[in-house]
N, C-alpha and C positions, 0 to 999 in steps of 0.2 A: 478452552482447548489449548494446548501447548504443544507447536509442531516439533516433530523431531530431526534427527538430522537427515533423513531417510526423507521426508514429507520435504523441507526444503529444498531438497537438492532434487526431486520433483517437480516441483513448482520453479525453481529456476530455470527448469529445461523448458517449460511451459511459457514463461516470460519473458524467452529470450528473444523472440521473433514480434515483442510488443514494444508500443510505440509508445511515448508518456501521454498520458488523457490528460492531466490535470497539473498546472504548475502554478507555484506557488512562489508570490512575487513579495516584495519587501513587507507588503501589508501584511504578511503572518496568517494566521489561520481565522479568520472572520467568519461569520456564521453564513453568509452563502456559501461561502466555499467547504465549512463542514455539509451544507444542504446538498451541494452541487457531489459534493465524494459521497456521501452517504447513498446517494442514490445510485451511482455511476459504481460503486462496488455492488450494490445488489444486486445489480444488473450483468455486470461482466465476473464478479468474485477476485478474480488478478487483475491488478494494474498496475501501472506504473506512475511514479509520478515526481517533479520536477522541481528543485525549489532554487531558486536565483536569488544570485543581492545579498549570499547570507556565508558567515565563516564557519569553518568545520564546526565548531560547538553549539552554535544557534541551528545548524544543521539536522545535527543527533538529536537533541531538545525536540525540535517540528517534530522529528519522525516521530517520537516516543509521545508527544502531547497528541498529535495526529490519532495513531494507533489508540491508546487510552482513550480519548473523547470517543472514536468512531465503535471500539470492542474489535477492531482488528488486529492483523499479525503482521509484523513487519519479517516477510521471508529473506531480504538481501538490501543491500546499498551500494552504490559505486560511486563516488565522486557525487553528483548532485541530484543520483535519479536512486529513488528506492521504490521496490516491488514490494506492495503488501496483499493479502491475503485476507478476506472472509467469505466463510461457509452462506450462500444464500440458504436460511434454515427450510425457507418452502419448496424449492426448484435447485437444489445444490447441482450444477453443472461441472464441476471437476471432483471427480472422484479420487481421495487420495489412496495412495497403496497401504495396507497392510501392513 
C-alpha cells in the first residue's frame, strides 16, 4: 500500500496530539525492539517514535530499515521523531479517506 498525499496529511492531523511510544537509543534497531514496535503498531496503527545519539543520515537509514523490517509507512519526520503508519489487517482502527 502506498499512501498518498491526501492519506498523509491525514494521518498527520491524527499524530499530532501523540506522544512518542518508542525510542530508539544508540543500540540501533535490535530484535526486541523490532518485537516491542511490531506489537505496539498492531495495537495503536499510528505512532510515533524517537531516535537519540544518531546524525541526520543514520537517522533517515533507522526510519527507512525500521519501516522495511516492520512492512510499515513512514507518514512524516521532524527533527528526531518520525510517525509511521500500519493498517491492523484484522481490527483496522483508522480509517483513511477516499
Amino acid at each position: 500500500m502506498i499512501l498518498s498525499e491526501t492519506h498523509k496529511k491525514f494521518l498527520r492531523g491524527k499524530g499530532h496530539l501523540l506522544k512518542p511510544i518508542i525510542t530508539i537509543s544508540s543500540q540501533g534497531l535490535s530484535q526486541p525492539l523490532l518485537d516491542e514496535f511490531d506489537s505496539t503498531i498492531t495495537h495503536h496503527e499510528l505512532i510515533k517514535i524517537r531516535v537519540r545519539n544518531h546524525d541526520k543520515a543514520s537517522k533517515n537509514t533507522i526510519f527507512s530499515q525500521l519501516c522495511e523490517k516492520t512492512t510499515s509507512m513512514l507518514v512524516g519526520k521532524i527533527g528526531n521523531i518520525a510517525l509511521i503508519y500500519r493498517p491492523n489487517k484484522e481490527d483496522q482502527k483508522i480509517k483513511l479517506p477516499k
